[in-house]
One Martini backbone bead per residue (centre of mass of N, CA, C, O) as a GRO file, in nm:
protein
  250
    1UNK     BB    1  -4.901 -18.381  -1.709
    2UNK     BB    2  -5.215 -18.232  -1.824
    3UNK     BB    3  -5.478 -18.209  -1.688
    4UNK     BB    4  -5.799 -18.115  -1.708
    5UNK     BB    5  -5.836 -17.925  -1.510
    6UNK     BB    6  -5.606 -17.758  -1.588
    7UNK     BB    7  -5.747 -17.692  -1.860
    8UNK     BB    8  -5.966 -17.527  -1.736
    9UNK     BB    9  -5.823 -17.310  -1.579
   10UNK     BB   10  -5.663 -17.170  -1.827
   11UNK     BB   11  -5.931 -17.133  -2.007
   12UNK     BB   12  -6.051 -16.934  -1.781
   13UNK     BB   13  -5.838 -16.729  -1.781
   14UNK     BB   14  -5.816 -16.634  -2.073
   15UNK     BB   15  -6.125 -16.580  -2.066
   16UNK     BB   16  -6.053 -16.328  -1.885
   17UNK     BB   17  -5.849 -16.159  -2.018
   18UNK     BB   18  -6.069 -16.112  -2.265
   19UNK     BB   19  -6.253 -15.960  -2.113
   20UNK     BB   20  -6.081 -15.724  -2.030
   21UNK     BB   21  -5.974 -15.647  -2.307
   22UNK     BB   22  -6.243 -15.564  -2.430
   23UNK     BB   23  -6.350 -15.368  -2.243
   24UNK     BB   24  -6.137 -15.166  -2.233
   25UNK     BB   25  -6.170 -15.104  -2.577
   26UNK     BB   26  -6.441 -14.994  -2.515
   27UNK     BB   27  -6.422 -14.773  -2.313
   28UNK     BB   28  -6.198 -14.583  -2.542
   29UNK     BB   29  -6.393 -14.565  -2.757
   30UNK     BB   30  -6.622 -14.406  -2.573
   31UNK     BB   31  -6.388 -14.170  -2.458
   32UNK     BB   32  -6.333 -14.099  -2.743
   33UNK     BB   33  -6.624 -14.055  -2.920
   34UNK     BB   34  -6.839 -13.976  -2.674
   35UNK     BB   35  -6.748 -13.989  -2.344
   36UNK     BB   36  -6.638 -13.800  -2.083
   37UNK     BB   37  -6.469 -13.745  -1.807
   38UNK     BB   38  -6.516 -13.467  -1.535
   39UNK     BB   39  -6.351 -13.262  -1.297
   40UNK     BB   40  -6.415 -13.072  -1.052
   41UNK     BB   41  -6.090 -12.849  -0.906
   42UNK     BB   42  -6.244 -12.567  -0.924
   43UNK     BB   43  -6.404 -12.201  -0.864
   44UNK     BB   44  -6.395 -12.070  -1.161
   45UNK     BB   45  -6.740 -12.204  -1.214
   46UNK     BB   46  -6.868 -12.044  -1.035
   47UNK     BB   47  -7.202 -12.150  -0.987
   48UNK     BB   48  -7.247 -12.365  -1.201
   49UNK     BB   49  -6.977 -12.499  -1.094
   50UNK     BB   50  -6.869 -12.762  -0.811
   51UNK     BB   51  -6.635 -12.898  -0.622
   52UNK     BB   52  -6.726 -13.231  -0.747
   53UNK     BB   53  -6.810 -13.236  -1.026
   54UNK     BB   54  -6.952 -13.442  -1.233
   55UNK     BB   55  -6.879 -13.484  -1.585
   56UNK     BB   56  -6.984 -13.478  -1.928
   57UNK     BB   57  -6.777 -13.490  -2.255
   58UNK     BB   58  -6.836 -13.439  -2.528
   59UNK     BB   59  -6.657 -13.544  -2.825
   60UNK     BB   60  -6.857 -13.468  -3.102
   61UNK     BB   61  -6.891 -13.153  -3.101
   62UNK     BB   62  -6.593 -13.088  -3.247
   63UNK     BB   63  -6.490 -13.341  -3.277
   64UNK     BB   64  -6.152 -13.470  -3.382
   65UNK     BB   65  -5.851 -13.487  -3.233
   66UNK     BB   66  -5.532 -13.585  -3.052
   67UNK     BB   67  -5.676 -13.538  -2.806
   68UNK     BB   68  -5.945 -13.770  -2.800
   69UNK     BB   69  -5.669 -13.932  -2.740
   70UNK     BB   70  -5.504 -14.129  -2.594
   71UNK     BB   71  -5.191 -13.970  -2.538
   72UNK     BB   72  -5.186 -13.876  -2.871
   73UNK     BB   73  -5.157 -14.104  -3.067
   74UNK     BB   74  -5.345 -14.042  -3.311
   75UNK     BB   75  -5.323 -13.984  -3.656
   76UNK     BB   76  -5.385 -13.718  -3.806
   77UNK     BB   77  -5.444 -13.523  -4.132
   78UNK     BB   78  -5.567 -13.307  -3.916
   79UNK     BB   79  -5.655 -13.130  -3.640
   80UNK     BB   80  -5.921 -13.199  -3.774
   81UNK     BB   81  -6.221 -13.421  -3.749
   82UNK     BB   82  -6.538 -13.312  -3.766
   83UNK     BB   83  -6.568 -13.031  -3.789
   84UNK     BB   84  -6.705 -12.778  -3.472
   85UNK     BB   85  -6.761 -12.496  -3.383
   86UNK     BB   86  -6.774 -12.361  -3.130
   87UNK     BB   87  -6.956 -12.155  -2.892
   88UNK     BB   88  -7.116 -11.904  -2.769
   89UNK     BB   89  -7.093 -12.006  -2.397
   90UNK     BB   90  -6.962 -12.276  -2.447
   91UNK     BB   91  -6.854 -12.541  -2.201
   92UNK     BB   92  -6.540 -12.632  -2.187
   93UNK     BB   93  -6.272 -12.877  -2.294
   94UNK     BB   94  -5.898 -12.833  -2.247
   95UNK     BB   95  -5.588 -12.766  -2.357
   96UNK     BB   96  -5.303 -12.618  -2.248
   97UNK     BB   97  -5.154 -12.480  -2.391
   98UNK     BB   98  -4.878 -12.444  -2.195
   99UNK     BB   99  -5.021 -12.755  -2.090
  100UNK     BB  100  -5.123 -13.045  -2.238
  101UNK     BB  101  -5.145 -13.207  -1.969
  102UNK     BB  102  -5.384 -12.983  -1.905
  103UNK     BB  103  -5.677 -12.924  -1.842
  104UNK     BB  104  -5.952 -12.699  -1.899
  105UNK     BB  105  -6.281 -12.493  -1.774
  106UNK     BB  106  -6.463 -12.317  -2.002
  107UNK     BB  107  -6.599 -12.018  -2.147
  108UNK     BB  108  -6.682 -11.923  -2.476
  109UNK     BB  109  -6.626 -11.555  -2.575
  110UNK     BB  110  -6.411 -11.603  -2.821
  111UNK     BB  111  -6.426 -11.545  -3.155
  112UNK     BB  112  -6.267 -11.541  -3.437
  113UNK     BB  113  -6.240 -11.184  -3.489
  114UNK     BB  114  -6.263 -11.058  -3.191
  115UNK     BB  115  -6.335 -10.826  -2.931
  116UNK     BB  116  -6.177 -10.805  -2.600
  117UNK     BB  117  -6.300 -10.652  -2.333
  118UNK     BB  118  -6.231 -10.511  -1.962
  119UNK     BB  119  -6.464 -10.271  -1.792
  120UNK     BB  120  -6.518 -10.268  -1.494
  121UNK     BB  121  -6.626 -10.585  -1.524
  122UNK     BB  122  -6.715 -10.538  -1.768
  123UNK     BB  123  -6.840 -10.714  -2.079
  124UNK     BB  124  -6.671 -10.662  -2.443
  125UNK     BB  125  -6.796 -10.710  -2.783
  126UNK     BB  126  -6.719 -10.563  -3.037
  127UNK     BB  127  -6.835 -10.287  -2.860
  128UNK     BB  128  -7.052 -10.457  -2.659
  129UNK     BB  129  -7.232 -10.481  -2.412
  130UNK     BB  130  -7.267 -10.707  -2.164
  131UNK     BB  131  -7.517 -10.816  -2.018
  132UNK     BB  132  -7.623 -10.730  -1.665
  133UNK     BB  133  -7.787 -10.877  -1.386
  134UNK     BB  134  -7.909 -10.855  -1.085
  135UNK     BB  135  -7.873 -11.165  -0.855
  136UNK     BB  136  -7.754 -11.106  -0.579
  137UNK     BB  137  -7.603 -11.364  -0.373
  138UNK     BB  138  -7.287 -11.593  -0.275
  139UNK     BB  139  -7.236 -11.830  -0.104
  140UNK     BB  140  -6.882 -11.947  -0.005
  141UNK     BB  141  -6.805 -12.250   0.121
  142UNK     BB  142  -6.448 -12.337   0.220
  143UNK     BB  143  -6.413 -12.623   0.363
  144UNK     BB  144  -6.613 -12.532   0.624
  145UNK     BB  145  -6.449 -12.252   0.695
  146UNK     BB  146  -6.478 -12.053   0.430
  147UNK     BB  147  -6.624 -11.731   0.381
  148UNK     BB  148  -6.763 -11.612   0.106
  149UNK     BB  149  -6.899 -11.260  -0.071
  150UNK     BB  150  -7.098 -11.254  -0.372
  151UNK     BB  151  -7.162 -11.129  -0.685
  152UNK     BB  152  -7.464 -11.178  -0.874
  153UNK     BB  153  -7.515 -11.225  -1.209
  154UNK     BB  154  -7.680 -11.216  -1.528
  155UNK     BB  155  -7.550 -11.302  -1.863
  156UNK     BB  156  -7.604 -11.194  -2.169
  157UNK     BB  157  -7.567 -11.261  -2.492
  158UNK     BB  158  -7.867 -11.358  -2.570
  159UNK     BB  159  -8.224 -11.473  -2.572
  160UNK     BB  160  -8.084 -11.799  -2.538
  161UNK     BB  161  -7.820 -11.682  -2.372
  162UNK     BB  162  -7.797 -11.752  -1.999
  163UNK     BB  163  -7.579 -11.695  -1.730
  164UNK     BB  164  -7.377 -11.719  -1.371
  165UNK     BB  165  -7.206 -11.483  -1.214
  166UNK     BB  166  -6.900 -11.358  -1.061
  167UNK     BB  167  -6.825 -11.082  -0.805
  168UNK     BB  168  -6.592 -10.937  -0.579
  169UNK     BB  169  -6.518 -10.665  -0.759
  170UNK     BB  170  -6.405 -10.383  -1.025
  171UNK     BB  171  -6.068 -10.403  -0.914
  172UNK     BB  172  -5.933 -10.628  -1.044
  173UNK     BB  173  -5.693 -10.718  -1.259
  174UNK     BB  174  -5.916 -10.843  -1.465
  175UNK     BB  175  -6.118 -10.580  -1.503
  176UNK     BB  176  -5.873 -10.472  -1.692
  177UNK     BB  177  -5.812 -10.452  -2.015
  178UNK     BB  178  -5.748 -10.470  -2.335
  179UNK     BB  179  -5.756 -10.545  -2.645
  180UNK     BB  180  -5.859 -10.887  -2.779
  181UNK     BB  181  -5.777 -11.049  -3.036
  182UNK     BB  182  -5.869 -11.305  -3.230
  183UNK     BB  183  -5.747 -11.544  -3.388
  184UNK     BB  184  -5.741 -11.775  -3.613
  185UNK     BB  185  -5.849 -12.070  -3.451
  186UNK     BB  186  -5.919 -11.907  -3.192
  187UNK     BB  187  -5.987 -11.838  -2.880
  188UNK     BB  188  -6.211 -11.717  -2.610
  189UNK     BB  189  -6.197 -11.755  -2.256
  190UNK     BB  190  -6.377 -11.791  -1.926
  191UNK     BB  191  -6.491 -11.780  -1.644
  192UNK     BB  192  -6.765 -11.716  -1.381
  193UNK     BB  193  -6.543 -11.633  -1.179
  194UNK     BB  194  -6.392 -11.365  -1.269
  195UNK     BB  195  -6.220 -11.324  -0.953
  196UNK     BB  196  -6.122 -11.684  -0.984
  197UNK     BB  197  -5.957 -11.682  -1.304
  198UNK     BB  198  -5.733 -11.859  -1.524
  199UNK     BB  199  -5.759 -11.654  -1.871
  200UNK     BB  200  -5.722 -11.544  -2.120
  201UNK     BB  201  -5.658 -11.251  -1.962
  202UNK     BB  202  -5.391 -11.394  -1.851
  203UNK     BB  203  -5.071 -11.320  -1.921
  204UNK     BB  204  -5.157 -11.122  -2.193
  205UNK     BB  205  -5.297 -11.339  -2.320
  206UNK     BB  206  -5.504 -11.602  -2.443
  207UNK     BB  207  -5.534 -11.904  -2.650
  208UNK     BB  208  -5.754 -12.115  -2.832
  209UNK     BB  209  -5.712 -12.404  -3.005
  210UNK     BB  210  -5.928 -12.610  -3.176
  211UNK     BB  211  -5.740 -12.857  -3.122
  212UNK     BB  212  -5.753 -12.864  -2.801
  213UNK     BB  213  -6.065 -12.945  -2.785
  214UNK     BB  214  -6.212 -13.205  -2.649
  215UNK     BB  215  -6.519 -13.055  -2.524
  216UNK     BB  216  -6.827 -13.070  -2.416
  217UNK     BB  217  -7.016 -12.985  -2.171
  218UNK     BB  218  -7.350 -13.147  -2.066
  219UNK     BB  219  -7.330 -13.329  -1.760
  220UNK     BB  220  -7.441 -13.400  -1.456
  221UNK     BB  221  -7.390 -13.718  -1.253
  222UNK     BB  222  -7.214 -13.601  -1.002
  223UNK     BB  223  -7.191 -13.506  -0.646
  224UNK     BB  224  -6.982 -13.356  -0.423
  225UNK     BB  225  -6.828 -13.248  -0.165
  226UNK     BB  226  -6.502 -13.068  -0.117
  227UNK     BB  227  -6.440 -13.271   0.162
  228UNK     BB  228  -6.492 -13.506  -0.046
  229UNK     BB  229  -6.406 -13.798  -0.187
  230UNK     BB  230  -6.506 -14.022  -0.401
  231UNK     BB  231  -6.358 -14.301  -0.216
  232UNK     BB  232  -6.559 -14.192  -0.011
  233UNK     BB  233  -6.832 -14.385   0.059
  234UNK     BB  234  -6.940 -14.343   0.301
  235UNK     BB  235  -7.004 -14.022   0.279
  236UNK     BB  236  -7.238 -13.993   0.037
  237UNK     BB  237  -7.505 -13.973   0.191
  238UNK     BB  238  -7.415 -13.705   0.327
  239UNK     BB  239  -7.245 -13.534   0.043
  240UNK     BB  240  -7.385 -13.565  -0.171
  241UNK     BB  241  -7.562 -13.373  -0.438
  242UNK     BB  242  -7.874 -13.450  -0.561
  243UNK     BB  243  -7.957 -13.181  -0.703
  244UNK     BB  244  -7.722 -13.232  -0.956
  245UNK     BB  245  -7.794 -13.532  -1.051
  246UNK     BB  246  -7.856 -13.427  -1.418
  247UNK     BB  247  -7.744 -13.166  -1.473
  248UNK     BB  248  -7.760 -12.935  -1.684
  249UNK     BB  249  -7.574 -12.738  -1.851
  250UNK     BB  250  -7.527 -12.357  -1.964
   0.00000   0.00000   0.00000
């Protein structure tokens, strides 16, 4: 016989595993239609984006696809819908044509339509040299052993948008490409660290489909030092860098 003590122990799990319930529902819901977390795993975005950077990436900006959704299992009619097309100059989130099991972020370069070449570390776009202006140095220190210096340029694309590149010089396998068209319904991305980014220029050129973008990147909301992990509490008073955030992604 369960006498009332025990149906009250009972009815308290019960209650606890209804709120774990809801609550992980409520979170998918949040991951799914409005931003998810994405960290910075490599300096293909430097100067921009830094190793250990924790960024939110709206999911609402492009729209969703089936990938909008954990392990792309929601069937959805079309391969967007509420479907708004990338801007040239986004910082996307995206799954790699050639394996969508994994994510990368860079920023778009070029829209269907668009012809695209890289000639002696230039970028032109449509047969336009895309702006480019000397921006001094920058000192890459990598998990406190290894020293790189880069240089720095800010390249423009129009008066409203202008953001910072790094050049290791003009001669490397990526600075001299062929011209690429970009298809219909996808587009052409490149990293900011142009000489160590595998981007749309690289293995004979390749594109984003539509259907691929997770979301757009907007905001840092976490930075640690790249040779803390996340769950290394102890070491964040240390490692934080507070000047990051809430930074917002140009």
């Amino acid at each position: 016989m369960i006498n009332k003590k025990d149906k009250k122990k009972e009815s308290s799990f019960f209650e606890f595993l209804k709120t774990i319930f809801y609550a992980v529902i409520i979170a998918v819901i949040f991951r799914s239609l409005f931003f998810e977390p994405y960290n910075i795993p490599s300096g293909s975005m430097l100067p921009n984006l830094l190793i250990g950077d924790y960024l939110f990436v709206s999911k609402y900006s492009y729209g969703y696809s089936r990938y909008s959704f954990p392990f792309g299992v929601v069937p959805l009619p079309e391969n967007r819908v509420f479907a708004s097309e990338p801007k040239r100059g986004d910082v996307a989130v995206f799954k790699l044509p050639s394996n969508t099991n994994i994510n990368y972020i860079k920023r778009v370069m070029g829209l269907p339509g668009d012809k695209i070449q890289m000639k002696s570390g230039k970028l032109f776009i449509n047969g336009s040299l895309v702006i480019q202006e000397e921006d001094g140095f920058y000192r890459h220190i990598i998990k406190n052993k290894f020293e790189q210096i880069l240089e720095q340029k800010k390249e423009r694309l129009n008066e409203d948008k202008s953001y910072a590149i790094l050049n290791l010089n003009d001669y490397q396998v990526m600075d001299n490409t062929k011209e690429f068209v970009v298809p219909n319904d996808k587009y052409f991305v490149m990293g900011d660290n142009r000489d160590n980014s595998l981007d749309s220029r690289a293995n004979g050129g390749w594109f984003v489909p539509l259907e691929n973008f997770v979301g757009k990147a907007n905001i840092i909301f976490f930075s640690i030092t790249d040779d803390t992990r996340f769950w290394q509490i102890w070491k964040w008073p240390f490692n934080i860098r507070y000047n990051r955030i809430f930074k917002k992604i140009s």
